[in-house]
N, C-alpha and C positions, 0 to 999 in steps of 0.2 A: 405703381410704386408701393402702395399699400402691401399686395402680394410680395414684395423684395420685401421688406420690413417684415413684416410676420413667417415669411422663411427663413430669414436670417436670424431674429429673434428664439424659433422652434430648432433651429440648427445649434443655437449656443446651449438653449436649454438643454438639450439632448448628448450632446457636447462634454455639457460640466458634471453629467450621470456617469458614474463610474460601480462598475462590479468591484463592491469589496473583499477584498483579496485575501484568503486564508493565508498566514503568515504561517513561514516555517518552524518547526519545535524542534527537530531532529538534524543530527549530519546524516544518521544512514540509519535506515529501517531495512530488517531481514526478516524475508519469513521463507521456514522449512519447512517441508512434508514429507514423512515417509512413512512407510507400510514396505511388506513384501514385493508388492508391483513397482513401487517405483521411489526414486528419491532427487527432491528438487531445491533449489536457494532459490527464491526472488528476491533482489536488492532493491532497494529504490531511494538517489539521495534526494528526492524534491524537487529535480527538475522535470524536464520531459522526458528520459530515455528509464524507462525499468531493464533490468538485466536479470537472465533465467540461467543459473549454471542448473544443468541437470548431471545427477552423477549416477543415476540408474534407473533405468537399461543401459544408459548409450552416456557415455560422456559428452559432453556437448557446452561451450559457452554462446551463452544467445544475446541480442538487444532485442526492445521495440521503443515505439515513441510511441506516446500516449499525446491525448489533445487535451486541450487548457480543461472542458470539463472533465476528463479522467484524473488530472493535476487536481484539480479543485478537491473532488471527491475522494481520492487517495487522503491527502491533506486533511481533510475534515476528518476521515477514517482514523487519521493518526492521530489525533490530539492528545498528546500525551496526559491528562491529567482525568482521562478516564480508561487508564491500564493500570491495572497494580502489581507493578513491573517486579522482577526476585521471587516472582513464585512458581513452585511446580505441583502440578496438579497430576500428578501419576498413579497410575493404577498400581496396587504393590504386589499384585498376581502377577505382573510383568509379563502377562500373556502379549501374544504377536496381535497388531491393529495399528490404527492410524493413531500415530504423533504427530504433532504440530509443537515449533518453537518459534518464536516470533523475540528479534533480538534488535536492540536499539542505542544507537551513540545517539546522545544528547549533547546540544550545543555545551556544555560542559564538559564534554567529552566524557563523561560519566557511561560505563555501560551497563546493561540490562537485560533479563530477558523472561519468558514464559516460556515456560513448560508444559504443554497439554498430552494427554497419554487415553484414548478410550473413552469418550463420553464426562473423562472429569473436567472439572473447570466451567468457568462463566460460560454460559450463552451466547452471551456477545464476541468471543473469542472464536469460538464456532462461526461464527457469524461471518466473521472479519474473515476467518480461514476462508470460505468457500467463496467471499467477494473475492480474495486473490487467486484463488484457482476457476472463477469464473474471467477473471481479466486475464489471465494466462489462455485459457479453451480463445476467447474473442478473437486476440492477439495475433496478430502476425509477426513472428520472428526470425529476425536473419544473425546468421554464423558471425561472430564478433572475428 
């Protein structure tokens, strides 16, 4: 009896533990990439499905599902109140390299976006770039 009691008791406890949940900032986050070799849109509105249009080499619309930790961490990635969104960081040689634009509706519907061009711009922009083009390489994507 004792053993029911104390499992049942460890069962509630365990129970009433909850993963607090990164809450949404955004309707839709996009982020670009392109260079010479290639050019891509990842969307993502905050649920489970990311969508990859690629528009060169190959035209293509894509999905995947992502798992509650890829959600969580996306979401923590996004938090809007550490982007300082309206800026563009471009190179004014305008020579050929990698762009990144990272473009965002806001539950206000308010839009926004970055502009990165060649090494300018925050670090952490960089950063975020190469997490979405690592979760794209991971990714398994099928033909929408």
């Amino acid at each position: 009896m004792r053993q029911l009691i104390f499992i049942l008791i460890a069962y509630i406890l365990f129970s009433c533990q909850h993963k607090e949940r990164i809450k949404k900032s955004f309707v839709t986050f996009e982020f670009e990439s392109w260079n010479l070799a290639e050019n891509f849109i990842l969307k993502y509105n905050g649920g489970d499905t990311i969508y990859l249009k690629s528009i060169f080499p190959e035209k293509e619309n894509l999905f995947s599902v992502i798992n509650e930790n890829e959600k969580e961490d996306l979401l923590e990635s996004l938090k809007e109140s550490e982007f300082d969104y309206s800026k563009e960081y471009w190179n004014s040689s305008m020579e050929d390299g990698q762009t990144y634009k990272f473009n965002i509706i806001h539950l206000n519907r308010k839009k926004d976006s970055i502009l990165i061009h060649e090494g300018k711009g925050p670090k952490k922009l960089y950063d975020l770039a190469e997490k979405f083009k690592k979760l794209i390489r991971e990714k398994k994507f099928k033909k929408k």
